[in-house]
C-alpha positions in Angstrom: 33.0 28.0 40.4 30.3 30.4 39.2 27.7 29.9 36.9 28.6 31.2 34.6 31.6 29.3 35.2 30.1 25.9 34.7 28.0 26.8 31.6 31.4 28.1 30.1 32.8 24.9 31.1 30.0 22.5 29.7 30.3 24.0 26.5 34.1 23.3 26.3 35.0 20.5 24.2 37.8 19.5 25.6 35.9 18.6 29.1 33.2 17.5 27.0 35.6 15.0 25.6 37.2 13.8 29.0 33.4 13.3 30.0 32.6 11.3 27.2 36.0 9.0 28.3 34.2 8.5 31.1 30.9 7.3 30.4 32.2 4.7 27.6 34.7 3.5 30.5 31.8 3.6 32.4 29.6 1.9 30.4 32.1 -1.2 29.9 32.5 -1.7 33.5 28.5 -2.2 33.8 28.3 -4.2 30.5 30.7 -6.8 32.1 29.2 -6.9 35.8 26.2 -8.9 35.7 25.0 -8.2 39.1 24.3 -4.2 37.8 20.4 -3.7 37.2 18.8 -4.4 34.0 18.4 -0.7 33.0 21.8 0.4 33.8 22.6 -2.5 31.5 20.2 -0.8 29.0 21.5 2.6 29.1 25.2 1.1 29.0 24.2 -0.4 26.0 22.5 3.2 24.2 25.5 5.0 24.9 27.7 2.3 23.3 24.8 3.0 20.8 24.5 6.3 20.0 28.2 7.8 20.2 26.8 11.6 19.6 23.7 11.0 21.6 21.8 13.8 24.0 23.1 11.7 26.8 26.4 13.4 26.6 24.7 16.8 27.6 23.2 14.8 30.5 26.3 13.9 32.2 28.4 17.3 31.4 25.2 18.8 34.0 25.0 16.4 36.3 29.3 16.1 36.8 29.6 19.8 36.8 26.3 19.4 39.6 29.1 18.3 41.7 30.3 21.5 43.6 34.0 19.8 43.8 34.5 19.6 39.9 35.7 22.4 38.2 38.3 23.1 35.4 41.7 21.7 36.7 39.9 18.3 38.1 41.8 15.7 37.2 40.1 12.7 35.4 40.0 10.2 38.3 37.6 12.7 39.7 35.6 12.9 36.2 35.7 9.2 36.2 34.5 8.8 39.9 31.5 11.3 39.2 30.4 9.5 36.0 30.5 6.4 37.6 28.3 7.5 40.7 25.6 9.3 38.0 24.9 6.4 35.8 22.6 4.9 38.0 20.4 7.5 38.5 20.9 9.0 34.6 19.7 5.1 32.9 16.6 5.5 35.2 15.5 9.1 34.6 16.4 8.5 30.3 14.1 5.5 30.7 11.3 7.0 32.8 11.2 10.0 30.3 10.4 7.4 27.2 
């Protein structure tokens, strides 16, 4: 995918939507595993939260950072990049506070 490609993309609702899916699945499974770290817990927690939140623009960037997604992924692959983000995304939204 190009560039322009991806911006196109990130700006489409209805992957926007699928990626949303994803992080509230996401967040569920961390919610209920109590051996995840505290922030991911956190973070879990502030999307539950905040339904329209900024996060949402946060994980459209860093799943379409992954040069194997593109337009015709299918949603195991949007759920398997959301999952392997969350991590990283709860630490850098709590080190920017």
């Amino acid at each position: 995918m190009t560039l322009q490609e991806k911006a196109e993309l990130a700006q489409n609702d209805v992957f926007r939507s699928k990626i949303q899916q994803a992080v509230f699945k996401a967040a569920n499974y961390i919610l209920a595993d109590s051996d995840r770290e505290f922030i991911s817990h956190k973070y879990a927690e502030h999307v539950q939260k905040n339904v329209g939140g900024a996060w949402l623009n946060n994980f459209v960037n860093a799943v379409l950072g992954d040069d194997n997604i593109n337009s015709e992924s299918p949603d195991n692959d949007l759920q398997n990049t959301v999952n392997a983000s969350f991590d990283k995304l709860a630490k850098i939204h709590y080190n920017n506070i």
